[in-house]
N, C-alpha and C positions, 0 to 999 in steps of 0.2 A: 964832488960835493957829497957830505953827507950829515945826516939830520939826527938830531936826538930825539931817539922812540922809547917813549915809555912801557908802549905794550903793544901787543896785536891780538885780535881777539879774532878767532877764526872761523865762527859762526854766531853775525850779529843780523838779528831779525828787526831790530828799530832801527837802524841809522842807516834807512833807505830806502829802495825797492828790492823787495828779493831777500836772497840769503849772501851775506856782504862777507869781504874782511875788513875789518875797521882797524885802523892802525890809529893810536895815542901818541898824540904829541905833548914833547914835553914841552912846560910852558907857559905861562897865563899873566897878562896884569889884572884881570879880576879878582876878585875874592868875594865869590856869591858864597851868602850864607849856609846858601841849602847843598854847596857844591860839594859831590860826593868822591874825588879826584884831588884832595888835598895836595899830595903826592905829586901831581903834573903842575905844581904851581912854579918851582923853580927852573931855570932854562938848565943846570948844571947837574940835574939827574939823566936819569935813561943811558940808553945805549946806540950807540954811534950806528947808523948804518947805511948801506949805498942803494941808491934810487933800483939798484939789480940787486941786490940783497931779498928787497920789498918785492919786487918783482917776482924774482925767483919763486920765492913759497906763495906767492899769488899763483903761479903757473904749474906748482905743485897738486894744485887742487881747484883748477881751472872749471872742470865738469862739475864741481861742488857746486859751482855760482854765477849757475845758468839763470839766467833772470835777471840775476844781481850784482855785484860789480867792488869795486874798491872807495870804501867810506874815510876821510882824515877827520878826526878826532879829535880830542886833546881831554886838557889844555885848551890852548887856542891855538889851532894849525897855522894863522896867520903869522901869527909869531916867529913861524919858518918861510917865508915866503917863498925867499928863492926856492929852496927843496921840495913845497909842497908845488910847487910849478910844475917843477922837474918831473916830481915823480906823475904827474895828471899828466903831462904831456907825453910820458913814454907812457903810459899806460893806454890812453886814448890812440896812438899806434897800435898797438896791439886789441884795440877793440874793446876797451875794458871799460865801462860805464863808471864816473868817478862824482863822488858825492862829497860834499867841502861843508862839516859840519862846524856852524862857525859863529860870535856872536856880533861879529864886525867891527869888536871895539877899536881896533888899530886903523880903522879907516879914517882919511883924511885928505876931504876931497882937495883940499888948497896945498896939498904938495904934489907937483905934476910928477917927477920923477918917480912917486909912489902907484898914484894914481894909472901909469904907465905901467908899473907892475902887475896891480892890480888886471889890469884889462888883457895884460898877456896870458892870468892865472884863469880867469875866467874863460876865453876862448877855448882852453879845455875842459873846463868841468862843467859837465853834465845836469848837475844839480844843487844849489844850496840848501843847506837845513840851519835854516836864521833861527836863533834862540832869542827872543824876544824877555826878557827881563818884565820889567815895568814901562809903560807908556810915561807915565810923570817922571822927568827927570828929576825932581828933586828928592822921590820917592827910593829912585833907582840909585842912589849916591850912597845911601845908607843899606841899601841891599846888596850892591856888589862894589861899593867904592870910586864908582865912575857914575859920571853922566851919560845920560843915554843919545843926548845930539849926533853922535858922530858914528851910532850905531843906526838911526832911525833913519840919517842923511846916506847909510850904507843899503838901506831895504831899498828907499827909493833909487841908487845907482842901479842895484842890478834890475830894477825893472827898467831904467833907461838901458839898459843894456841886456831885454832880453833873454836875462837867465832862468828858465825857471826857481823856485821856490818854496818848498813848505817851511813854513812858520810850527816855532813850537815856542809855548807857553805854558811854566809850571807854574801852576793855583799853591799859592799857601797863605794857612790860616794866617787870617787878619796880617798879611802884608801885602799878597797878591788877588786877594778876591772880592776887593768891594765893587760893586754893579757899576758904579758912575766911572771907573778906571778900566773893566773889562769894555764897558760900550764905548768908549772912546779911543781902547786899542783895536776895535773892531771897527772905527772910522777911521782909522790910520790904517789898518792893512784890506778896505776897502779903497782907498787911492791909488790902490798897486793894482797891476794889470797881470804880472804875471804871478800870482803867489796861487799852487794848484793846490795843494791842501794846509789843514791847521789843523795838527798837535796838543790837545789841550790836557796838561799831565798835572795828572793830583800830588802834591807834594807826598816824599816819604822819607823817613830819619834811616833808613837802613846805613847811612853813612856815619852813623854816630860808632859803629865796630872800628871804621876806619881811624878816626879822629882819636881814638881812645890808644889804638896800638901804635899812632904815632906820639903821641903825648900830647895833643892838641885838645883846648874849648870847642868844643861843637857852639856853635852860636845860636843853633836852632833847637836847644837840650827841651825846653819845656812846650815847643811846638810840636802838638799832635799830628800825627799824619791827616791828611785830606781824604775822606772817603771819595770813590767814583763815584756816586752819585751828582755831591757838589759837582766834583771837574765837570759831570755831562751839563749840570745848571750853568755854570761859568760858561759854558762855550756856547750854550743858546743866545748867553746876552754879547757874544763877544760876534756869533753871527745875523743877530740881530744890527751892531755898529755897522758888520760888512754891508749886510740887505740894508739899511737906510741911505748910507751913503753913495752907493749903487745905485740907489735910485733917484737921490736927488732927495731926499729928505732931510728937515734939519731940526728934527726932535729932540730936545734936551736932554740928556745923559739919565740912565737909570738912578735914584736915589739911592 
């Protein structure tokens, strides 16, 4: 079997614990506005390669990534399922900590044959890194083209299933940072048991270089980047959703 890889990046310090290789998968039915991977949207780019291909230059530079481990990317990694199986499972042989960074849009608990894949890919991997979009589904349709049900019904699987979790949430101006939608994604990922950290990232156009050299509309051209400051505010109110629901409180959403 072999999978089409967009890229491999061989020193990534966000997309996990440690110091990673992240492999890009080609790939996506989203189309988030802010997405800076234009390029991994199609299945018919990248380059073909085998689960010991991957392997290989993982083991090339083994002592590199002590701590840290082997991150799937995209795209959307799901998009390959079988292969990103594959490759978590020879990897998790050989001891390699595998990180499945993902935003679960292809999930769909009411097909058991999937759902059966699903559970196989997970028994190997280590960790997921859930990209949470927007909590309003109807918010989230105009910002990456999809509804969010089948992505929210995927957060809740792997905590029925035990896998650990960090949640990441990128803040952008006046689409992703009003109070009453952060405190409410933070009672949504207060109902999960296993989600061990949250990611709350300030939006930024550094993608607009991208979109330019491939001939593409940036869709996000007159949206200002998000200072840190904002993200650290957002993520107070978004820990705020977590600590209420956690405790049994049922306070009305931030105005």
């Amino acid at each position: 079997m072999t999978g089409r890889i967009h890229s491999i990046e061989s020193f990534g310090t966000v997309d996990g614990p440690g110091v990673r290789m992240v492999v890009f998968f080609q790939g996506c039915p989203m189309r988030c506005q802010y997405c800076h991977n234009p390029d991994t949207w199609k299945m018919a780019g990248g380059t073909e390669m085998t689960v010991e291909d991957i392997l290989k230059q993982y083991e090339s530079s083994r002592n590199f990534y002590r701590g840290g481990g082997l991150t799937a990317t995209g795209g959307e990694p799901l998009m390959q399922l079988e292969f990103v199986t594959e490759l978590f499972e020879a990897a998790r042989k050989k001891d390699i900590h595998t990180c499945l960074d993902t935003s679960g849009v292809t999930f769909r608990r009411e097909d058991k044959e999937l759902l059966a894949k699903m559970e196989r890919l997970l028994a190997s991997t280590s960790l997921v890194m859930l990209d949470l979009k927007h909590i309003d589904s109807e918010k989230h349709k105009p910002l990456t083209g999809h509804s969010n049900e089948n992505i929210l019904d995927f957060a809740r699987f792997l905590d029925e299933m035990s896998v650990p979790v960090w949640v990441r949430h990128v803040v952008v101006p006046n689409i992703t940072d009003q109070a009453a939608d952060l405190y409410r994604l933070g009672r949504f990922i207060g109902e999960l048991k296993n989600v061990k950290a949250l990611d709350v990232l300030p939006y930024h156009d550094m993608g607009k270089v991208k979109y330019e050299s491939l001939g593409m509309d940036y869709p996000l051209k007159d949206v200002p980047p998000l200072s840190q400051e904002a993200a650290i505010a957002a993520k107070k109110i978004i820990l705020s959703g977590i600590r209420d629901m956690r405790l049994g409180k049922t306070n009305p959403p931030c105005s």
